[in-house]
VOPAGU-2260 file (C-alpha; in pm, 1 decimal, decimal comma):
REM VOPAGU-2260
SITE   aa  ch    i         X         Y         Z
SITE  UNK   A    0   -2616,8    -333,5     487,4
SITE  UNK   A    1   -2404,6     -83,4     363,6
SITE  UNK   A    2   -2288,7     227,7     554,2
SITE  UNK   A    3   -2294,2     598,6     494,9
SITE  UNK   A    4   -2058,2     788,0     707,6
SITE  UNK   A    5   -1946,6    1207,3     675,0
SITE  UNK   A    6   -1544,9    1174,7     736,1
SITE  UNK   A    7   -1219,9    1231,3     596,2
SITE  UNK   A    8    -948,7    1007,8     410,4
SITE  UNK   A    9    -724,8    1000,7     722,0
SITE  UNK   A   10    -995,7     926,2     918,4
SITE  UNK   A   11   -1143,7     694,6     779,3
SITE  UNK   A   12    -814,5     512,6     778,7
SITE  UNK   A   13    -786,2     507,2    1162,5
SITE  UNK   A   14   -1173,6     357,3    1174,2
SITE  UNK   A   15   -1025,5      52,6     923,6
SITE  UNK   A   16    -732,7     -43,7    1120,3
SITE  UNK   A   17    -990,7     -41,8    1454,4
SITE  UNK   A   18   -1233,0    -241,9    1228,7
SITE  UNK   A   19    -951,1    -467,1    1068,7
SITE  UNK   A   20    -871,5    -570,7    1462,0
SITE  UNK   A   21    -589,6    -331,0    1520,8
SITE  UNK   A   22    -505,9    -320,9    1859,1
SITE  UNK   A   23    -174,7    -121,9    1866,3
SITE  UNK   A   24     -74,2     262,9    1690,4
SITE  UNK   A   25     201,2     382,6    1751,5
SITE  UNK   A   26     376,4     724,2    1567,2
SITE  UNK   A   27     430,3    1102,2    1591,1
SITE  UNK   A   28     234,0    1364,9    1378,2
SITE  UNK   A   29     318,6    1466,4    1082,2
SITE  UNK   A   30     173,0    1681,6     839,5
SITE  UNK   A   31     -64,0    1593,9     654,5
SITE  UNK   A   32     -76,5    1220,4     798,7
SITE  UNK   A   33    -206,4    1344,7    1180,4
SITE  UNK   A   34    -556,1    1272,5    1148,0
SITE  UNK   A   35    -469,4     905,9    1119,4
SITE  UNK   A   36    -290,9     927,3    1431,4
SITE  UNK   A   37    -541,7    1175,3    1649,7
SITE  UNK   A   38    -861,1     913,9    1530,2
SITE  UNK   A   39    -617,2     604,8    1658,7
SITE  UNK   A   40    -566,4     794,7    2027,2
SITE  UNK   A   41    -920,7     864,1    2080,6
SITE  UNK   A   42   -1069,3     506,1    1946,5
SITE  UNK   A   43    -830,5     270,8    2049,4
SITE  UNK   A   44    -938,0     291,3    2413,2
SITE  UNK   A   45   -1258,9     259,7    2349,7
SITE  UNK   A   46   -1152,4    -156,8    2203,7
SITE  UNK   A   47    -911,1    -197,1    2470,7
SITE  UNK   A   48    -645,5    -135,1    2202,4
SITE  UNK   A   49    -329,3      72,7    2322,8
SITE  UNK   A   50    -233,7     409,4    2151,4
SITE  UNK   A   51     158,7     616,1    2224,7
SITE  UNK   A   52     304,5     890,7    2110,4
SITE  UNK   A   53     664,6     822,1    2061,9
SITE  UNK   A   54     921,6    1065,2    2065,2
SITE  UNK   A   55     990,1    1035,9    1725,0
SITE  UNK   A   56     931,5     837,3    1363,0
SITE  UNK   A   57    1209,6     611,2    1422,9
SITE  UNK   A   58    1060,4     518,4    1734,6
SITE  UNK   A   59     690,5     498,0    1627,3
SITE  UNK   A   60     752,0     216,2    1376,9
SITE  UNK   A   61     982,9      20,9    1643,6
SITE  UNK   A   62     693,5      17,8    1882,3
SITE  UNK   A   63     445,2     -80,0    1653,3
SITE  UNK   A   64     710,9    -389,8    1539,0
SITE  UNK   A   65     748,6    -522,1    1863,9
SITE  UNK   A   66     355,7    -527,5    1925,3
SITE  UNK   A   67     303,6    -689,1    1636,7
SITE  UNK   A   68     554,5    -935,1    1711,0
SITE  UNK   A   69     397,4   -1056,0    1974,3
SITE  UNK   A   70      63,9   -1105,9    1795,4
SITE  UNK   A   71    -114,2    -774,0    1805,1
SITE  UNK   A   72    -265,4    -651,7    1506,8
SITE  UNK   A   73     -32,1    -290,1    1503,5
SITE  UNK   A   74      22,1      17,0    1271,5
SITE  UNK   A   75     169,9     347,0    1224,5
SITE  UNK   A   76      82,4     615,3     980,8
SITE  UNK   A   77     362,5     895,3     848,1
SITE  UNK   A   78     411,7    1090,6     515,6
SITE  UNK   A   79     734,9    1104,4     320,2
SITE  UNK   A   80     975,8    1241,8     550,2
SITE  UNK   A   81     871,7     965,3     838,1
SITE  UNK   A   82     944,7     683,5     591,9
SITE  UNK   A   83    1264,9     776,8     513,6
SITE  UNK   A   84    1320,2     823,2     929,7
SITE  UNK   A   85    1141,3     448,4     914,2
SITE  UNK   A   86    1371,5     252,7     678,7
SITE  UNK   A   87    1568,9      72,4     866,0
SITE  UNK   A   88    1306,0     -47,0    1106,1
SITE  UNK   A   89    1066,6    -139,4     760,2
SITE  UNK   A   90    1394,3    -327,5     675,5
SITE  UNK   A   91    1366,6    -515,6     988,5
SITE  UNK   A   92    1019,6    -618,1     954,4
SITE  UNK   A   93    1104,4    -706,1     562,8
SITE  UNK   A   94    1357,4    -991,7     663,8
SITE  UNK   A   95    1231,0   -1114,4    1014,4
SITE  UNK   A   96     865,0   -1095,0     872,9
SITE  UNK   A   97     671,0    -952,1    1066,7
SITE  UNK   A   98     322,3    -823,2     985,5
SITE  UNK   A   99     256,2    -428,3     988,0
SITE  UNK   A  100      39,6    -174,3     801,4
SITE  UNK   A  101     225,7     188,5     710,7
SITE  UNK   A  102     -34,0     426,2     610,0
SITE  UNK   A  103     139,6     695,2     422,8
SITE  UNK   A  104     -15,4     994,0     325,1
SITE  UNK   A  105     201,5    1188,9       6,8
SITE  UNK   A  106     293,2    1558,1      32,9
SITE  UNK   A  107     604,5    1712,5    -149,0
SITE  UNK   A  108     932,2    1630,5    -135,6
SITE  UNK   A  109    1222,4    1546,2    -121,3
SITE  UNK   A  110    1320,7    1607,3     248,9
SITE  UNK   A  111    1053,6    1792,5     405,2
SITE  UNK   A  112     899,0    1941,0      48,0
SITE  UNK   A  113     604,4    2071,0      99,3
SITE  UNK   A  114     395,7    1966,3     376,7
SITE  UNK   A  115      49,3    2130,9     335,4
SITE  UNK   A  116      54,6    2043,1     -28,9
SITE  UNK   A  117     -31,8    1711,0    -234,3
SITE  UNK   A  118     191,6    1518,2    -434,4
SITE  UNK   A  119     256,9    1124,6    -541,8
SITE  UNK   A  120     566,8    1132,1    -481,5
SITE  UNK   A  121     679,2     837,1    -305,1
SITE  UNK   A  122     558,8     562,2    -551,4
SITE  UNK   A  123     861,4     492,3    -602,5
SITE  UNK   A  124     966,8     492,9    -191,1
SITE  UNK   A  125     680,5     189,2    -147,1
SITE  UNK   A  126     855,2      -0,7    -363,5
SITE  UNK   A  127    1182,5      -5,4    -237,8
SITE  UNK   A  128    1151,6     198,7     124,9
SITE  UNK   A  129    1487,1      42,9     242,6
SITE  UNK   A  130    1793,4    -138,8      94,7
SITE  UNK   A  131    1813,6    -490,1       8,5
SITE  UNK   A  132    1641,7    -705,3    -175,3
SITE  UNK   A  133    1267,0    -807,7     -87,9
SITE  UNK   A  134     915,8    -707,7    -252,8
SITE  UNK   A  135     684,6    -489,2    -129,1
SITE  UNK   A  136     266,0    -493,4    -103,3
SITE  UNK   A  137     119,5     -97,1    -209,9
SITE  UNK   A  138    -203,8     -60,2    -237,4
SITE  UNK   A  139    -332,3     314,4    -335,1
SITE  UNK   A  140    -679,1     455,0    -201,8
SITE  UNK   A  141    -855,8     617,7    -512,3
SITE  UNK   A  142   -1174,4     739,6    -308,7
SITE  UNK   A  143   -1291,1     817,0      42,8
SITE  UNK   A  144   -1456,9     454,7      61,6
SITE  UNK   A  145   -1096,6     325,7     -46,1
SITE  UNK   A  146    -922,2     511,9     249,9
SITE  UNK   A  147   -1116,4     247,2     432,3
SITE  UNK   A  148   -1149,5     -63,2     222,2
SITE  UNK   A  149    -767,6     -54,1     120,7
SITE  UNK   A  150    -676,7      -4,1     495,7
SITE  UNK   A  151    -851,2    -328,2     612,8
SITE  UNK   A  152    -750,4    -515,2     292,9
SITE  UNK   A  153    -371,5    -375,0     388,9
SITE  UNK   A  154    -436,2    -532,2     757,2
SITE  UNK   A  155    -560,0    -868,9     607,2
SITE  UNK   A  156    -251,4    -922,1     334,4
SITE  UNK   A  157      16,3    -813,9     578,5
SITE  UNK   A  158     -94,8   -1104,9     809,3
SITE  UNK   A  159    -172,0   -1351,1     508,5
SITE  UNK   A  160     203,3   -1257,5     345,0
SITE  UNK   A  161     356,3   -1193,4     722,9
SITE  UNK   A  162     491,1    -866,6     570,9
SITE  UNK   A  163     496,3    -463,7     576,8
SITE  UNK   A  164     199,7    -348,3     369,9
SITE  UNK   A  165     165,0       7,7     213,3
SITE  UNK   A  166    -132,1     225,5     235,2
SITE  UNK   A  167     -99,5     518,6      55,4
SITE  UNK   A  168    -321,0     840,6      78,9
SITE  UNK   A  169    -231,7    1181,3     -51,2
SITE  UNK   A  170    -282,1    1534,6     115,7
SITE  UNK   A  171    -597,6    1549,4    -120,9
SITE  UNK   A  172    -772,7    1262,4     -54,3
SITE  UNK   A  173    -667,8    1250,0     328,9
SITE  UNK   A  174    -822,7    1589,9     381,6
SITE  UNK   A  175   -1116,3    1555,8     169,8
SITE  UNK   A  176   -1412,4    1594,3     378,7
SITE  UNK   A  177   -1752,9    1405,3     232,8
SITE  UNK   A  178   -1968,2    1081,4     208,3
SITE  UNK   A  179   -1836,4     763,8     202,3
SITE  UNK   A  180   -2013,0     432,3     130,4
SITE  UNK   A  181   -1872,2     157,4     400,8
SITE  UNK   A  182   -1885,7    -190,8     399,2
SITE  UNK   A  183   -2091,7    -346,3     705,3
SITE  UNK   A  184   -1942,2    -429,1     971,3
SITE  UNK   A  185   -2057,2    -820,7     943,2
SITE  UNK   A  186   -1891,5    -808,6     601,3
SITE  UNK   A  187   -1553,7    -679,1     725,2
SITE  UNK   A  188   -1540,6    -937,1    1009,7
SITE  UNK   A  189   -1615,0   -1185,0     792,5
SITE  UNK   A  190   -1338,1   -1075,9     558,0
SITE  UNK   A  191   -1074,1   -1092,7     850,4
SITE  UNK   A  192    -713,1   -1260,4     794,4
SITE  UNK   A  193    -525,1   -1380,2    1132,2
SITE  UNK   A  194    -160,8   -1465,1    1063,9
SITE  UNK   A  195    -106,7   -1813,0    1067,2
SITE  UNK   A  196      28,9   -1998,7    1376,8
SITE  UNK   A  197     225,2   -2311,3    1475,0
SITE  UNK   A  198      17,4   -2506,8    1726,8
SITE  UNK   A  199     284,3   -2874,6    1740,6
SITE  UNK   A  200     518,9   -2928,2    2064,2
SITE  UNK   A  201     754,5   -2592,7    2071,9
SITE  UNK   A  202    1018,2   -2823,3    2053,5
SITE  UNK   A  203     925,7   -2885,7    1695,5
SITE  UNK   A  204     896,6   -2518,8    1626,4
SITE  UNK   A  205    1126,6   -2375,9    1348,8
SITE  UNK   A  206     929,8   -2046,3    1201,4
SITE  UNK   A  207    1150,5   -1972,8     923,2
SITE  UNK   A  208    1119,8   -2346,2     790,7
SITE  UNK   A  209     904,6   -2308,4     501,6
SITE  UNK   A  210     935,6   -2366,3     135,9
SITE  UNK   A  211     939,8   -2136,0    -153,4
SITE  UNK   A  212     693,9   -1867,7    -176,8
SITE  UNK   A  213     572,3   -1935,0     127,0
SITE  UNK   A  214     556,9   -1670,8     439,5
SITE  UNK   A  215     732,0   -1747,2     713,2
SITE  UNK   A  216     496,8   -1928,6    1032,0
SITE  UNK   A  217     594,6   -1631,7    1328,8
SITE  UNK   A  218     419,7   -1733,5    1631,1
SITE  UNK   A  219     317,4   -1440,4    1925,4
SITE  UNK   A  220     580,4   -1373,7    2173,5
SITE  UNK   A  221     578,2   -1503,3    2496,2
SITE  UNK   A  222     380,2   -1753,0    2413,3
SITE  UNK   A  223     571,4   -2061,7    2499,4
SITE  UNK   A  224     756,2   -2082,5    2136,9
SITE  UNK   A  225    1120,0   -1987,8    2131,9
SITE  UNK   A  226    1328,2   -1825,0    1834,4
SITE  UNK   A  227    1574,2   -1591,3    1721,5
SITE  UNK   A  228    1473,5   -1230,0    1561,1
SITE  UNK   A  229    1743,5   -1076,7    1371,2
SITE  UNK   A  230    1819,2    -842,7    1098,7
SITE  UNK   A  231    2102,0   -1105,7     957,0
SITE  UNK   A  232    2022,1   -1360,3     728,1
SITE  UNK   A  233    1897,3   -1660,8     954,6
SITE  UNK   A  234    1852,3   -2002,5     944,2
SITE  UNK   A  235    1462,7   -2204,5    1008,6
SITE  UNK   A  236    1495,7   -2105,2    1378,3
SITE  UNK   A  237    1587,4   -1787,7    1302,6
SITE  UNK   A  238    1930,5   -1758,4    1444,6
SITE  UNK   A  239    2221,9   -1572,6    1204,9
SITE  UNK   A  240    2367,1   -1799,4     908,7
SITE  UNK   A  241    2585,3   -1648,0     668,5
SITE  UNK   A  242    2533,8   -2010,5     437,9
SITE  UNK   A  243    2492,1   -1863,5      82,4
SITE  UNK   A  244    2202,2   -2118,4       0,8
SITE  UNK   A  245    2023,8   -2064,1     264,7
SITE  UNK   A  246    2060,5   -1712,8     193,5
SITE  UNK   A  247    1997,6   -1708,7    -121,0
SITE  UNK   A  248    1713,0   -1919,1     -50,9
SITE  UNK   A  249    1568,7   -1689,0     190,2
SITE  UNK   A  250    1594,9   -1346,3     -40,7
SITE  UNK   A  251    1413,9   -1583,8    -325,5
SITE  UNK   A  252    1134,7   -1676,2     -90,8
SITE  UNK   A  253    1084,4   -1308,0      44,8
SITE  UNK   A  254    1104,1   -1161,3    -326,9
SITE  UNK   A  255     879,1   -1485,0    -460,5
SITE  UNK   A  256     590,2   -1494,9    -178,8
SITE  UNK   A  257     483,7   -1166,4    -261,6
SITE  UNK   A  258     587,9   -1104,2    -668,3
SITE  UNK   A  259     588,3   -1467,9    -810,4
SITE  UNK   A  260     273,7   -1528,5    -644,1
SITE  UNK   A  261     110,7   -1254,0    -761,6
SITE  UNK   A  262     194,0   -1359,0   -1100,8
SITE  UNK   A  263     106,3   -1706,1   -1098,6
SITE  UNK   A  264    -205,7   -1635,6    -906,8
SITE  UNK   A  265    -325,1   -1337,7   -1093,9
SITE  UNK   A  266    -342,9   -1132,9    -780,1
SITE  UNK   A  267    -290,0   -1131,6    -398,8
SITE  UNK   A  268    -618,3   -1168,2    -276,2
SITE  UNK   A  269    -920,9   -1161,7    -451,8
SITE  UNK   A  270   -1049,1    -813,3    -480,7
SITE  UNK   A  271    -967,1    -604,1    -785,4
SITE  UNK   A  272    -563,8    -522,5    -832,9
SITE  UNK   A  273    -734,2    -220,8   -1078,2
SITE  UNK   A  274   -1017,9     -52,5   -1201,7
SITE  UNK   A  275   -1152,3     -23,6   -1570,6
SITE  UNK   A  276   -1412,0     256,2   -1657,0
SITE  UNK   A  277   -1538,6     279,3   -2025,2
SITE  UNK   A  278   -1231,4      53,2   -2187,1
SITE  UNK   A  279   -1449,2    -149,1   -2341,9
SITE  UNK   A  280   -1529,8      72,7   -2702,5
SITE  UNK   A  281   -1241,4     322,8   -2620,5
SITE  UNK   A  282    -960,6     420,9   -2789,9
SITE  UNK   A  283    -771,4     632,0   -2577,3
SITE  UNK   A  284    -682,3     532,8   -2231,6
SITE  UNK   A  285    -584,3     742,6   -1945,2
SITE  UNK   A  286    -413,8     604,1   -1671,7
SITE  UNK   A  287    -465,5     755,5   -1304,8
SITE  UNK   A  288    -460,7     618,1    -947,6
SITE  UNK   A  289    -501,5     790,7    -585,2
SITE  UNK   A  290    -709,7    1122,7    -589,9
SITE  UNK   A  291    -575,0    1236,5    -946,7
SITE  UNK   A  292    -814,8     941,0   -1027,9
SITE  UNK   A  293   -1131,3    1158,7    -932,4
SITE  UNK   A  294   -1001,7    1422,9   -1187,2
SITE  UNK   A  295    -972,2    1144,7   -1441,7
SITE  UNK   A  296   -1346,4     997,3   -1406,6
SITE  UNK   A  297   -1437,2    1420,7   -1468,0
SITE  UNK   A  298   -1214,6    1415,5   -1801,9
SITE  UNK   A  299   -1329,8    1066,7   -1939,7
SITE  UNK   A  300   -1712,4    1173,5   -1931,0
SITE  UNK   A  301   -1577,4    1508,7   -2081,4
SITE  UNK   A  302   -1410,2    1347,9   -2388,8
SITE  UNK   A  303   -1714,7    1112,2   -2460,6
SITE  UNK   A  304   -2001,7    1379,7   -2453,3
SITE  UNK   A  305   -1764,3    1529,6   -2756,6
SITE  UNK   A  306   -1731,8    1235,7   -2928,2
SITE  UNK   A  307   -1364,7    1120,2   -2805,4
SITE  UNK   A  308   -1422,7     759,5   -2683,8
SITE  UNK   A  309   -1163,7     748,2   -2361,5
SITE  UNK   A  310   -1145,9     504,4   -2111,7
SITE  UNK   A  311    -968,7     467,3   -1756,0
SITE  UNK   A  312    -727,6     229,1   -1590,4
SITE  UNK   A  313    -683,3     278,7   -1212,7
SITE  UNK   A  314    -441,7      86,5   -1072,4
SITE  UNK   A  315    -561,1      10,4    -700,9
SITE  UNK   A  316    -231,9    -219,9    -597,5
SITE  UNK   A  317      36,3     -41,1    -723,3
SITE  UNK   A  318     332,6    -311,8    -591,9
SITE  UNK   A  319     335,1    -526,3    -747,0
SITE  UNK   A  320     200,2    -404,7   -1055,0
SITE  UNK   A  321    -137,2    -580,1   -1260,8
SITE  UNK   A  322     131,5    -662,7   -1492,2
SITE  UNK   A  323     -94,2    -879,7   -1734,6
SITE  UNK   A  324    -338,5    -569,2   -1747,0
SITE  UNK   A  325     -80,6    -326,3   -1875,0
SITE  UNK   A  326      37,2    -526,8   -2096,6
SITE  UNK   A  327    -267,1    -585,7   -2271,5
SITE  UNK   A  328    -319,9    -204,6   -2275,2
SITE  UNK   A  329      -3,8    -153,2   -2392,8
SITE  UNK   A  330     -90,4    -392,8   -2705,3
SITE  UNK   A  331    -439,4    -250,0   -2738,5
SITE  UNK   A  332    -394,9     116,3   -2734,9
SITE  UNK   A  333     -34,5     153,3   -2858,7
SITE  UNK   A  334      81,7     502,5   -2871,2
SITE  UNK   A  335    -283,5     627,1   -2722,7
SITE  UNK   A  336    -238,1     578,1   -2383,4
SITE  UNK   A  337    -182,9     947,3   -2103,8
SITE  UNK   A  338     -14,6     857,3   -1787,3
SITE  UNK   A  339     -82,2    1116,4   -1548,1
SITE  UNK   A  340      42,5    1176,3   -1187,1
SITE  UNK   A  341     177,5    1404,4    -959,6
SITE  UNK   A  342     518,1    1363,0    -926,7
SITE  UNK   A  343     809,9    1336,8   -1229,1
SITE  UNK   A  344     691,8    1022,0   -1391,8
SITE  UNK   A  345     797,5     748,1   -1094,8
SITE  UNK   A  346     426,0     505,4   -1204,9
SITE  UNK   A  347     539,8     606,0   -1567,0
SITE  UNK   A  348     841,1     386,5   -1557,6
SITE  UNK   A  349     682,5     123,0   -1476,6
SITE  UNK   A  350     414,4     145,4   -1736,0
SITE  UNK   A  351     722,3     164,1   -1968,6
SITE  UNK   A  352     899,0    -150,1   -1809,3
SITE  UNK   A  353     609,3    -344,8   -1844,2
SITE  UNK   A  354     491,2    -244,1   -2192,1
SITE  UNK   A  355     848,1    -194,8   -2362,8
SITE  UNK   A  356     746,5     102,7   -2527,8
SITE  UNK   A  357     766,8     460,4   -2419,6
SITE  UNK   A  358     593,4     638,5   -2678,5
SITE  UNK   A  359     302,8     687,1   -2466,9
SITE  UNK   A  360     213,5    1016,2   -2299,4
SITE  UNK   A  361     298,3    1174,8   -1970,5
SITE  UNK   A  362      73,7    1439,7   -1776,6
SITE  UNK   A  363     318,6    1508,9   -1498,4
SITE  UNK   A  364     283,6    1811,6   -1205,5
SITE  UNK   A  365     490,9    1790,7    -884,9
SITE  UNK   A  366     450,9    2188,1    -761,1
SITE  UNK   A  367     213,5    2081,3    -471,2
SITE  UNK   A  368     -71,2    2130,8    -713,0
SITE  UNK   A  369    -358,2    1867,3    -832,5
SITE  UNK   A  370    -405,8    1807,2   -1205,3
SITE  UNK   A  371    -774,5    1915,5   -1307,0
SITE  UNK   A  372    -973,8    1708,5   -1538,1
SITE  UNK   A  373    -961,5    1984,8   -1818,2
SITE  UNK   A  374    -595,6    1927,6   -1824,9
SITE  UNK   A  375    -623,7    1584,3   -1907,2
SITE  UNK   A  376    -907,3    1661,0   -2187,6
SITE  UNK   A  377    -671,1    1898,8   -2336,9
SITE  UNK   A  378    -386,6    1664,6   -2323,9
SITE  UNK   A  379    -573,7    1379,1   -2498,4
SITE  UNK   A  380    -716,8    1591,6   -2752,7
SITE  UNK   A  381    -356,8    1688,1   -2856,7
SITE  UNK   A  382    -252,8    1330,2   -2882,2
SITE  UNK   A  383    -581,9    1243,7   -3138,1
C-alpha cells in the first residue's frame, strides 16, 4: 500500500536513490541542493552503501563515475554552478556510457546567481551540459511525490540507456516541507532496472559492439572482463579509433538510443512523458512543469469557476521532449496556448521548434521569484 511520509523535495530525493539501490553519493554542498547530500551521509550506512565528501564538484561527479563503473548503483546531486564545475566529467560518462543520476536542484544564475532563490534556469544546461554531440534524459519533479518517483525512474533509465540521467528540482520544490504520497516499497523493487551485463567467455567480450540505438553492454570492473575507458572516440573494445565510420557510427548510436527511440517508441519507459489536466473541453492551454506547475493547477481551477475553460500540459520528461504531444497542442489551440517559467524563455524555444509557430504566449520571471497563479489568470484573460 501506498505511503504517507512528512519530508522535503531534497529529501525525498536522497530516500529514492537509497530505494532505487543506490549504493554510492558522492558531492560537496551546495546551496540549495545540500539536503540531498546530508540525507545520502546519514542513510547510506545504514544499506551498507558508501557516502564522501569530496573536496570539490569536479571531484564529486568523478567519484561517483568510477563507482558506477564498476557496477554500483552511484549519484551526485549539485545546482547550477556544480554542473558547469561537472561538464567535463558528464562528458565522460556521455561517450564511455556509463550509468549515473545528477540531481540538480535550480537557483539563479548565471555563475553563482542567486543561491537562496528559485529559478528554472538550467533547462537548457540538461540538454546540452557539455560539448559534443550526444542526447540527454531530463526528467522534471512537478510535486513532492515526484522528487521521489522521478528520482527512482532517473536510477532505472540511466541503467536501461547506460547513460547520465537528469533530475531536476528547484529551490521551491526542494525546500518545500509537506505530505507526500509514496509508492510501496514492493512496488519500487519490483519496478527496478539493473544495467545489462555480458555473461560469454571474456575473451568474447567487446562492450561497445552493439548496433544502432542500442546502449552500449559495460560490464562491472574487476570483474574478470577487460576493456578500454576513454574519452576518445573508441572502437567495440573500447580502445581510441579516430576511423570516421566508426565514429560517426558511434555519435549516431549515442544521439539515436536515447532521441530516435523515444520517437519511434512513443516514450522511454512506460510511465507518463507529461501530464494533461482539464484539456479535454478547453480552449486555452497553459503550459508549466517543476513547482511553477503547482501555481498552474491554482490558476486553471481559477479560470473555470469564471467561465474560461483552461487546461494544463506538464511536461514531466523534459529531454527529450513529448514531441507528438506538443504538436498536437500546437494544432489544437493555435495562438491560445501561455508558456510560463522561470527563467527567459529556455522550455519556450522548444515549444516553438516543435510547433513552428511562435505566436503563442510567454509568462517569463527570472528575479529569484515564483510566478503566482493570479499571474497566470491575468495573463490568459488578456490573451481571450
Amino acid at each position: 500500500m501506498a505511503r504517507e511520509v512528512i519530508s522535503t523535495g531534497n529529501e525525498l530525493s536522497s530516500m529514492a536513490a537509497i530505494d532505487a539501490g543506490a549504493r554510492f553519493f558522492s558531492g560537496y554542498p551546495i546551496t540549495p541542493s545540500s539536503e540531498v547530500m546530508h540525507v545520502a551521509s546519514d542513510l547510506m550506512p545504514k544499506v551498507g552503501g558508501k557516502f564522501i565528501q569530496m573536496e570539490d564538484e569536479i571531484a564529486g561527479i568523478c567519484a561517483a563515475i568510477g563507482a558506477s563503473a564498476s557496477g554500483v548503483k552511484s549519484y551526485t546531486a549539485t545546482s547550477g554552478p556544480g554542473i558547469s564545475l561537472k561538464a567535463e566529467q558528464i562528458g565522460l560518462a556521455f561517450i564511455a556510457e556509463i550509468p549515473l543520476v545528477i540531481v540538480n536542484v535550480m537557483r539563479g544564475g548565471p555563475s553563482t546567481g542567486l543561491p537562496t532563490r528559485v529559478s528554472q534556469a538550467d533547462i537548457g544546461q540538461a540538454q546540452y551540459p557539455t560539448h559534443g554531440d550526444y542526447a540527454s534524459i531530463t526528467l522534471c519533479a512537478g510535486s513532492l511525490s515526484e522528487c521521489y518517483t522521478e528520482t527512482v525512474r532517473g536510477f532505472n533509465l540511466a541503467e536501461k540507456y547506460m547513460t547520465p540521467v537528469f533530475v531536476l528540482l528547484d529551490e521551491t520544490i526542494g525546500h518545500m516541507h509537506g505530505k507526500a504520497i509514496l509508492p510501496d516499497l514492493e512496488e519500487i523493487e519490483a519496478s527496478i532496472v539493473n544495467r545489462e551485463v555480458f555473461e560469454g567467455d571474456p575473451a568474447d567480450y567487446k562492450p561497445y559492439d552493439v548496433p544502432m540505438n542500442k546502449p552500449a553492454v559495460l560490464n562491472p570492473m574487476f570483474q574478470g572482463y577487460k576493456y578500454h575507458v576513454t574519452g576518445l572516440h573508441h572502437g567495440a573494445e573500447g580502445f581510441p579509433t579516430e576511423d570516421a565510420e566508426q565514429c560517426e557510427f558511434n555519435i549516431e548510436r549515442l544521439v539515436g538510443k536515447i532521441n530516435t527511440i523515444h520517437l519511434e517508441n512513443g516514450g522511454l519507459d512506460d510511465l507518463p512523458d507529461y501530464e494533461e489536466v482539464d484539456l479535454d473541453d478547453a480552449e486555452v492551454c497553459i503550459i508549466a512543469y517543476g513547482s511553477i506547475a503547482l501555481g498552474a493547477y491554482e490558476a486553471v481551477k481559477k479560470l473555470r469557476s469564471e467561465g474560461i475553460k483552461a487546461g494544463l500540459l506538464r511536461p514531466i520528461m523534459l529531454w527529450p521532449s513529448p514531441v507528438k504531444k506538443l504538436e498536437e497542442i500546437g494544432e489544437r489551440f493555435k495562438d491560445k496556448i501561455l508558456v510560463t517559467e522561470l527563467n527567459m524563455g529556455q522550455y519556450s524555444k522548444e515549444v516553438e521548434r516543435v510547433i513552428k509557430r511562435n505566436d503563442f504566449t510567454t509568462l517569463l520571471k527570472a528575479n529569484g521569484r515564483p510566478i503566482a497563479p493570479a499571474e497566470m489568470v491575468a495573463k490568459v484573460k488578456e490573451m481571450m
